[in-house]
N, C-alpha and C positions, 0 to 999 in steps of 0.2 A: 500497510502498508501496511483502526482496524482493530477487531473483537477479534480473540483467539479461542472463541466459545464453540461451542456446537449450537450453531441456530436455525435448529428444525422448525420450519415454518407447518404449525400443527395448531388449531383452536378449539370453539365449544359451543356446546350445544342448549337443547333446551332438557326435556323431560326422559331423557335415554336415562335407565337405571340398569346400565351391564354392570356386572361386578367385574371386578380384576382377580382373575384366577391368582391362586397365591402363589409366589413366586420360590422358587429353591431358595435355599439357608446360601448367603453367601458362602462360600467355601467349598461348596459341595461340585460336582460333575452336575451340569443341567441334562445331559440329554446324551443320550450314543452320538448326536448330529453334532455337539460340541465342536466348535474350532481349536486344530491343536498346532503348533508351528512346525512347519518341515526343516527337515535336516540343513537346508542350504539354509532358513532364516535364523536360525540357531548359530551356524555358522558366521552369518550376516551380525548377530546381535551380540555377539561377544568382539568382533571385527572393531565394530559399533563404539562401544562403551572403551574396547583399548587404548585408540585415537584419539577417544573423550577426555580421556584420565590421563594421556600422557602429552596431544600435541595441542589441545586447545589454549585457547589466551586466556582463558577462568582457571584457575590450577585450580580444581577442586579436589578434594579428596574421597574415596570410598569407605562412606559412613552410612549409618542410621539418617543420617540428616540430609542426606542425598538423596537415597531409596525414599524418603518422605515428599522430598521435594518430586521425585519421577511421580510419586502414588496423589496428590495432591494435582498437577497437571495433568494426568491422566483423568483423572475425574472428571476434572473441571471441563478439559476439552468432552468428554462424551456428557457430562451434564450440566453444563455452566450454567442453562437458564433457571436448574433447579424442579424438575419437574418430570424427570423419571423415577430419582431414587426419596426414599424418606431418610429422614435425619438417624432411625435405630439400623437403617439398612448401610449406610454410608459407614456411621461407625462400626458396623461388621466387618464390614470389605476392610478398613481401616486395620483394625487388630490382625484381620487372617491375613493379609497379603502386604503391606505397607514397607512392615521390616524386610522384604525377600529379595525387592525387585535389583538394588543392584547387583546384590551377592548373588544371585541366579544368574544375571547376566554376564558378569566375569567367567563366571563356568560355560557359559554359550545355551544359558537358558533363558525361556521367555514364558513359561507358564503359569509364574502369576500376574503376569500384565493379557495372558491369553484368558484367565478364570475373571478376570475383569471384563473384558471383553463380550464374552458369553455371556454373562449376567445381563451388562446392558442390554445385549441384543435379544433376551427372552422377554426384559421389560419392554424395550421398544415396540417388540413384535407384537404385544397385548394392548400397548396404548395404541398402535395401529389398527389392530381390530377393533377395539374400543370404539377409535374413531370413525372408523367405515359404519360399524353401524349403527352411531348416534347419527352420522351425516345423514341418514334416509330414514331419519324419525324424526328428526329436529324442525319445531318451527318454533324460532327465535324472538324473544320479546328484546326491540332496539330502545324501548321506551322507557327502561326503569334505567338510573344512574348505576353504572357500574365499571370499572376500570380493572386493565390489565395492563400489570408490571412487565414492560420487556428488557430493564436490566436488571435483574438480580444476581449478579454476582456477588455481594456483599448481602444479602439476604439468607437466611437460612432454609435447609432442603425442607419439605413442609414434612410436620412432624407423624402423621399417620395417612394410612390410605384414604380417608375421606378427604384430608386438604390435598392432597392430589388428584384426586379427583374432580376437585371444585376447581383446581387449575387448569384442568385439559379441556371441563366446559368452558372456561373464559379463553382459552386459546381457540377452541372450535369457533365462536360466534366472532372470535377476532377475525379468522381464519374469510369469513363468510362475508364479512365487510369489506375486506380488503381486495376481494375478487368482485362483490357489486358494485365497488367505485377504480377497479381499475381500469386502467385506459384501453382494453383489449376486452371490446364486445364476449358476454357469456352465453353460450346459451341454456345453459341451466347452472346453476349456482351449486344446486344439490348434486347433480348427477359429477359435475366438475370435482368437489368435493370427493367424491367416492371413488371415481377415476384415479385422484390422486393419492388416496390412503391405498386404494387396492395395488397403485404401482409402488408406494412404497412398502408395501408390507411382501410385494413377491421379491423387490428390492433386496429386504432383509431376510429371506427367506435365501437367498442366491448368494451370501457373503460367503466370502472364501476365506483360507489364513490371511491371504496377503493384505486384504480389508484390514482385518486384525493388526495385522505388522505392523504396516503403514500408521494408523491411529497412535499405536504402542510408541513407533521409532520417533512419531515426530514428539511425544511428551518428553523421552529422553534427551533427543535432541536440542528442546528448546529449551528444558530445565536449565543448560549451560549460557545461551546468548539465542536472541529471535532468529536467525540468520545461516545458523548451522544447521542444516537438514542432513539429511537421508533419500536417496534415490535409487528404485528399485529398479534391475536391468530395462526394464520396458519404459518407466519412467526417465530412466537417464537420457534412454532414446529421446524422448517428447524434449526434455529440457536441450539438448544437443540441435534437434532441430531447432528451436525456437530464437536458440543463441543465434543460427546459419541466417537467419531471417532471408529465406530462401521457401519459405515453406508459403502456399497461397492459401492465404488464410482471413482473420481479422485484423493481423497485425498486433496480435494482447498475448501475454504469457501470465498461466495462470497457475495459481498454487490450490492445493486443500488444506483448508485449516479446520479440523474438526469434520462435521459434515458438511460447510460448505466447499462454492467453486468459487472463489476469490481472484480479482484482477490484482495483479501482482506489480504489471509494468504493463503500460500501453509502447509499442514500437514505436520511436518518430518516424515518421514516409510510410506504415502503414494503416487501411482502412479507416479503424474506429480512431488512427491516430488525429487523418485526415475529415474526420469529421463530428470528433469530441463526443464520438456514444458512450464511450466511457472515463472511466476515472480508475486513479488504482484507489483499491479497498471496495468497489463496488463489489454487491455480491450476487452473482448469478443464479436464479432461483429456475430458469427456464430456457428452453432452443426450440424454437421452430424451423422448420426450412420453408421455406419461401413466404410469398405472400399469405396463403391460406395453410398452411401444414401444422395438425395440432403442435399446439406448444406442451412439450413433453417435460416433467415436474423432476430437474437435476437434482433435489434436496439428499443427499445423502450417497451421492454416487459415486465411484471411482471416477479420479482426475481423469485417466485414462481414456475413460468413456466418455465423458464430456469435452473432452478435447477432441476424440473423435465426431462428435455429434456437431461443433461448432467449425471442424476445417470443411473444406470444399473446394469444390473447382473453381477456379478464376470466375467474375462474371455470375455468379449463382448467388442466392440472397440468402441470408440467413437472422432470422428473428430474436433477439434475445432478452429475455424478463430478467430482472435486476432490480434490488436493491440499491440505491444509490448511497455511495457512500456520505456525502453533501446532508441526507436525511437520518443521518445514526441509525441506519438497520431500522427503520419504520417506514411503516406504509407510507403512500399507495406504492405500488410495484410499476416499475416505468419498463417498457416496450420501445424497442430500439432499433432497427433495422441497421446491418451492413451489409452491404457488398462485396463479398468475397472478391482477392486482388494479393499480387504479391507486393511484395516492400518494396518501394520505391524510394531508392538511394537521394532519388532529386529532393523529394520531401524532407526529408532527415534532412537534409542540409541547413546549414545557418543562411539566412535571409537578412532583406534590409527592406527599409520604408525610410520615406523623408516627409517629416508635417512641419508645415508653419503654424507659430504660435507666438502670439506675440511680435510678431516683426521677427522671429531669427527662424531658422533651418535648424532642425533639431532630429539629425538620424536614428532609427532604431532599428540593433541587430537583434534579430531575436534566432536563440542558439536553441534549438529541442534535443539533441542530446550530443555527448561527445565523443563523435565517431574518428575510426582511423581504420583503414586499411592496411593491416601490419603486413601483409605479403607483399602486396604489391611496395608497401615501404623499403623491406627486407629486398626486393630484389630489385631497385632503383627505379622500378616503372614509374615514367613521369606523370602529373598530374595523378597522382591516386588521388583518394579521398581522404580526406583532414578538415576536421575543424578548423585547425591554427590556419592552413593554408587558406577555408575558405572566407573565414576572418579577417585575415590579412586582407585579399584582393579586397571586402568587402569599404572596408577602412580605408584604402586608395581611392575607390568608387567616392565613399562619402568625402573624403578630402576635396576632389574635382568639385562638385559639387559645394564646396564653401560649407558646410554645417558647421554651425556653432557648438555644438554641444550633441552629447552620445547618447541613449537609452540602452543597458545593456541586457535585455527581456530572459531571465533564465526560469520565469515560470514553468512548470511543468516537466523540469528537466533534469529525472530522473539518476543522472550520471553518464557515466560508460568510462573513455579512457582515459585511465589516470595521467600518459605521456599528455595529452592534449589539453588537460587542466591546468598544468604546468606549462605549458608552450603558450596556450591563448591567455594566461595572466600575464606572459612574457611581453603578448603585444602593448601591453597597456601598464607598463615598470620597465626602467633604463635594465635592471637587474638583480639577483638577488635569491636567496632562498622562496621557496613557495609552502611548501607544505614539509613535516615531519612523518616520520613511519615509526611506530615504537613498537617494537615485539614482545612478547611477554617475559624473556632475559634481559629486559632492559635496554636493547642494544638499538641504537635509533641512527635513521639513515634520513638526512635532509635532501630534498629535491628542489631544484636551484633552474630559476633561468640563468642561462650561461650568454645568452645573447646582449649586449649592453645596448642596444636600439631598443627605441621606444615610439613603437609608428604612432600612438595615439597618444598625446598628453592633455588633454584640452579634458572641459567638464566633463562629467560623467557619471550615469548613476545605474546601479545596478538593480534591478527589479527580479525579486523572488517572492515562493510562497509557497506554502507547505510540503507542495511535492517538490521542492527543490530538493534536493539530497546529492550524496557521496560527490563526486567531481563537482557539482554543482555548486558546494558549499565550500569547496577550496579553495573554486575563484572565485566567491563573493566574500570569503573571511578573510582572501590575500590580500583583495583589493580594499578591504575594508581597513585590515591591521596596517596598509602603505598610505594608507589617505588618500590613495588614488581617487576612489570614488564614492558616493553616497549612496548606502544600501538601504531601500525603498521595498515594502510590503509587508508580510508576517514573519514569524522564525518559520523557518527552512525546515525540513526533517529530521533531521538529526543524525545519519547514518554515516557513523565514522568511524568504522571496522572493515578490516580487510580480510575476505577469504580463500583459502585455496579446497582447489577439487582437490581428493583427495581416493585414488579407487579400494574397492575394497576387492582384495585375491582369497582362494583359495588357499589354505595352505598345504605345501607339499602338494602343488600343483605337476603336474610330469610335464603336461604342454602350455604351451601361450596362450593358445587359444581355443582352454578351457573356459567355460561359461562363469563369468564375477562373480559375483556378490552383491555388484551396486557397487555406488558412487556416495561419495559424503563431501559437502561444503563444508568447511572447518575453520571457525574463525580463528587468524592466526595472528594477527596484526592490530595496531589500534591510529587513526589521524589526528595532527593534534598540528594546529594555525602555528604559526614563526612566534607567535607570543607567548606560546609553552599552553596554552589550554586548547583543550579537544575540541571537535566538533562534533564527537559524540553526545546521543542522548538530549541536551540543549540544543543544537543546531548552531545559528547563527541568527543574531538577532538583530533586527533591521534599526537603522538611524530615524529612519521616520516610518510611525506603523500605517499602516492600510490595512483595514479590513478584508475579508472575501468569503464567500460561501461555505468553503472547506470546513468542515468539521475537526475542528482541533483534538476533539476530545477522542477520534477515532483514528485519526490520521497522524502517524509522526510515531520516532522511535521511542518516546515516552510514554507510551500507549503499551508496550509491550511488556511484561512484568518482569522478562528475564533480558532485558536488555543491559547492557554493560553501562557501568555510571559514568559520567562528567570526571575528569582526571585530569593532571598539568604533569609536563614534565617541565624542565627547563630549555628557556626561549632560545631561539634561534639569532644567528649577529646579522643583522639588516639595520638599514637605516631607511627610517621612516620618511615618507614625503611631505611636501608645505602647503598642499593642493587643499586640504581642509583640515581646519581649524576647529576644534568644539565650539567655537565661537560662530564659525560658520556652520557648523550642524544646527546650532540654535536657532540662529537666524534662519534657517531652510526651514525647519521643522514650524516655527513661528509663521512664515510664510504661508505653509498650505494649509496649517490651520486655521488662520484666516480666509482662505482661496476657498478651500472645501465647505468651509460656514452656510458660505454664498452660494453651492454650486445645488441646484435643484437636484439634479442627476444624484449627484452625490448622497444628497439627502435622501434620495429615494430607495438609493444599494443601500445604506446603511439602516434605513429604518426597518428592508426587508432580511439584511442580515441577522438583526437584533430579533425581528420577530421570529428567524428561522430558530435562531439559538436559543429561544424561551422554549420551543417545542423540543427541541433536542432534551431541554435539560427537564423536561417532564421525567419521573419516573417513570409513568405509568398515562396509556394511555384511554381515553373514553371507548367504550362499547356502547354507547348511547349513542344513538344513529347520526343526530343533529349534528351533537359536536363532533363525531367523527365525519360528516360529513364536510364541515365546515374548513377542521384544521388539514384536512384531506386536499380542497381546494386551495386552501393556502398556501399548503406545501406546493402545488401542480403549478398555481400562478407564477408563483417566486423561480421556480425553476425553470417555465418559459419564460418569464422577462430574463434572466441570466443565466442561458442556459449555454450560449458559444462564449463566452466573457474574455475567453485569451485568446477569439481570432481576429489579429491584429487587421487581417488584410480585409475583412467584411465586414467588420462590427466596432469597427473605431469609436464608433457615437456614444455605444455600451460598454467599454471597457472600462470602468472604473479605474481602476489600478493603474492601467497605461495614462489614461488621459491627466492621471494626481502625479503621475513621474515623470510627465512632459512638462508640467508644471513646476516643479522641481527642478527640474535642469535648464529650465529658463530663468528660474529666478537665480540659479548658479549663475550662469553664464551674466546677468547682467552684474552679481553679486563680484566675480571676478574681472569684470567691466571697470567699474566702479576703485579697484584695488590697486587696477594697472593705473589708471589716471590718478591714484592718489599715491600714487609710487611706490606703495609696499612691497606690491607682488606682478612678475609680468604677467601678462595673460600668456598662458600656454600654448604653443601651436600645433597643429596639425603637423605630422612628420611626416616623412616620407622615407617607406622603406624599401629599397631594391629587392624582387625577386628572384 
């Protein structure tokens, strides 16, 4: 949501013995062709840093310890894998430039994060050459044991030009494997190979400041919190459409982080939402258009250009190579096809299904994100569109209908609007606070159902997992901190910070509608449950856990290194409900650990989650043909048997998660059966609430 590296997808060869031209003294001007910052990003980078220093929720100060913190993320994003610079070259950069970069930027300069910049780009452009022409010399021996490290960020940069060198042949023969076992016929390996050094070295060859800036903005930017970016006028454009979800596209909004193209958020109701090609954290390595259109190598590209490359006309296909986030940024590279379509409102919508299990009726709403129509709200149009609204009817549906018990499905569901997280916890609590806002003055603003109706009381459990986030996580820790209902799956993501857009002007601007600066998200706010702790950073932690493919270790706001910690303030006045008991979480929990024991299926997701997670937590992996062959296939099987897992409506059989939370809410339901007849507790009923 995810590596905040630069992961140049580059490998290695056999007997190529190019030297590496020596490169300039850090410090020095490389070239007349140098990237320098223009006067409006100047302007932009002191705009920048003011905003940072005065309205963010990190009150940091401008220090030496700050300018270290920007020179440390900058590096890191242009060389996280460790394999452009050497260890005597790093500590250069380090001394000449390290102390400058805030103080420079206060003044409205950016040319020691520019002399950075250039540096990398003269190295990059040499290991590109490098590598075009080992690729049309190289024949590869798959046969002797040898591995290549693809996380080293805790590793050090290698200490002279030869272990560098011996790195970018272990990247090149990675590089060669990963294209003979991808799923997308080659027709030459070598020639494919050279094709893609040679487009990425005209690539580097064609960088403009704004390349530069962008890299620069976002190391500043994230030194405070993951969340606060920087958007350049043409970029803001892209982010503005994507918000409109009006654009005919894939239906995915995507960031750059480093050199890559990153899925940031899938749209619900559109394309890849409606057909699970992607995931957020996935990382885009490739576009093709149509069925046969080469697939053109996005490694390093402006956002801009690759969001041009992926929109199209309604109806027209488009191909896309990916990095699956599920696979921790390892091979093989998966091939996707969508069908370009505009968002379709119907899809977003919250849905319902009814399964019997067990002898009872057990409804399941499942919500993909939370949408509201503020205009048409704002100006009394009836039937807009809302969650809460469509919630409601949906809970009158299931009442008719007799269901014993809820499924409340928030997998995959990324947030949206905060009034709607607070209205749809409304339906399911007589009343009461929901969530807290605390600003970085301390000054904290509680959000309250006001309604004292309570359409739903009856069982209920709520199912999440990793991509659950922001609104997501407010109705599963409301629900969770009221007893309302039993939360079922992994922790959640963790994102519980609030931001505002924020523009950036001109100053002593004469007209309005003089040309910005750009646009800055700025985290200003922080979320925090009725019980005084966050849901930042931790998320929300489920009562009974469940497994699932998702990569913990990449996915979630604890991943991010500049992310804001776990915090409490003081709790909110609510009174807790009687609906469940620790007593009764135990007994649930004791339940499907015995249920699951037994369940084949079960045993089968789990044994191939566990084997997906041993690969993940490799260092380092085989160049030896066999075993890359092997764990290569293992990854490909595992992800076709689970590969649609949260589509309720066609793969019921394979849902794991679903079918252990329907399980769960039946053994409630007979659990509060069982309570009414021994007269402790009524059983609760289905209410009914007028429209």
């Amino acid at each position: 949501m995810l590596k905040k590296t630069l992961l140049l997808i580059v490998l290695c060869l056999g007997s190529a013995t190019l030297l590496l031209a020596k490169p300039a003294r850090p410090g020095v001007a490389l070239s007349a062709q140098s990237l320098k910052p223009t006067a409006a990003e100047e302007l932009a980078a002191k705009s920048i840093i003011q905003n940072l220093l005065q309205n963010h929720y990190r009150k940091v100060a401008l220090s030496d310890s700050l300018s270290m913190e920007i020179f440390n993320r900058f590096i890191d994003n242009l060389d996280g894998g460790k394999n452009y610079f050497t260890a005597s070259e790093v500590e250069s950069l380090r001394k000449s430039y390290a102390g400058k970069l805030g103080g420079e930027l206060v003044l409205g300069k950016a040319d020691a994060g520019f002399a950075l910049y250039n540096f990398f780009l003269q190295r990059a452009r040499e290991k590109m050459r490098y590598m075009k022409a080992a690729a049309d010399t190289l024949h590869p021996d798959f046969s002797v044991h040898e591995t290549l490290a693809l996380d080293r960020k805790h590793d050090l940069w290698p200490s002279d030009k030869k272990e560098l060198l011996g790195q970018w042949k272990k990247e090149l023969k990675y590089q060669w494997l990963n294209l003979q076992y991808s799923t997308e016929k080659q027709k030459s390996i070598r020639g494919d190979l050279a094709k893609r050094f040679t487009s990425r070295l005209n690539l580097l060859n064609r960088q403009k400041p704004d390349d530069a800036f962008h890299l620069y903005t976002y190391a500043v930017t994230t030194s405070f919190d993951p969340h606060t970016s920087y958007f350049s006028p043409d970029e803001y454009e892209n982010f503005q459409i994507t918000l409109s979800r009006s654009l005919e596209g894939i239906g995915a909004r995507l960031q750059s982080e480093g050199e890559n193209t990153v899925v940031n958020e899938v749209i619900a109701g559109g394309p890849v939402f409606k057909s699970h090609a992607l995931k957020k954290g996935d990382i885009i390595i490739g576009v093709g258009q149509g069925k046969r259109g080469d697939m053109v190598d996005v490694t390093g590209w402006r956002i801009n250009d690759v969001v041009k490359l992926i929109r199209g006309k309604k109806g027209t296909l488009v191909r896309l190579k990916l990095l699956p986030a599920s696979q921790g940024g390892r091979g093989p590279a998966k091939i996707v096809e969508v069908l370009r379509d505009q968002i379709n409102l119907e899809e977003q919508a919250a849905k319902k299904s009814i399964i019997e299990l067990n002898g009872k009726k057990i409804g399941v709403i499942t919500i993909p994100s939370f949408y509201l129509d503020f205009e048409a709200q704002r100006q009394h149009t009836s039937n807009y569109n809302s969650t809460t609204r469509d919630v409601a009817r949906i809970l009158d549906e299931l009442r008719a209908e007799a269901v014993q018990g809820i499924v409340l499905d928030l997998r995959n569901n990324g947030g949206g609007s905060l009034e709607e997280a607070v209205t749809v916890t409304g339906l399911f609590i007589p009343y009461g606070p929901v969530v807290q806002v605390s600003s970085a003055d301390g000054a904290k603003t509680v959000l309250k159902d006001e309604d004292s109706r309570e359409q739903y009381s009856g069982p209920l459990a709520v199912l999440v997992n990793r991509y659950s986030a922001s609104a997501s996580e407010i109705v599963a820790a409301a629900l969770q901190d009221y007893g309302r209902g039993v939360v079922i799956g992994e922790r959640t993501f963790g994102k519980g910070t609030v931001q505002q857009l924020v523009r950036l002007s001109r100053p002593f601007s004469l007209t309005p509608k003089s040309s910005g600066l750009g646009e800055m998200t700025l985290t200003i706010a922080k979320f925090y449950r009725i019980t005084g702790g966050s849901t930042q950073h931790k998320g929300v932690l489920p009562d009974i856990l469940l497994p699932s493919l998702i990569d913990a270790s990449t996915i979630g706001e604890d991943t991010y290194p500049s992310s804001l910690p776990w915090s409490t303030i003081s709790k909110a006045f609510y009174q807790p409900g009687s609906d469940l008991s620790l007593q009764d979480i135990d007994h649930l929990r004791q339940k499907e650990l015995e249920r699951s024991s037994q369940s084949a299926l079960y045993k089968s997701y789990q044994d191939d989650q566990q084997a997906l997670e041993l690969i993940r937590k490799k260092k380092a992996v085989s160049l030896q043909e066999s075993e890359f062959k092997s764990e290569t296939e293992l990854i490909r099987q595992i992800q076709k048997r689970w590969s649609v897992e949260a589509d309720t409506t066609k793969n019921l059989a394979t849902d794991v998660q679903l079918n252990e939370s329907l399980g769960v809410v039946s053994d409630l339901v007979t659990l509060k059966r069982q309570e009414r007849v021994a007269g402790s507790k009524p059983l609760p009923l289905l209410q009914h609430q007028e429209q």
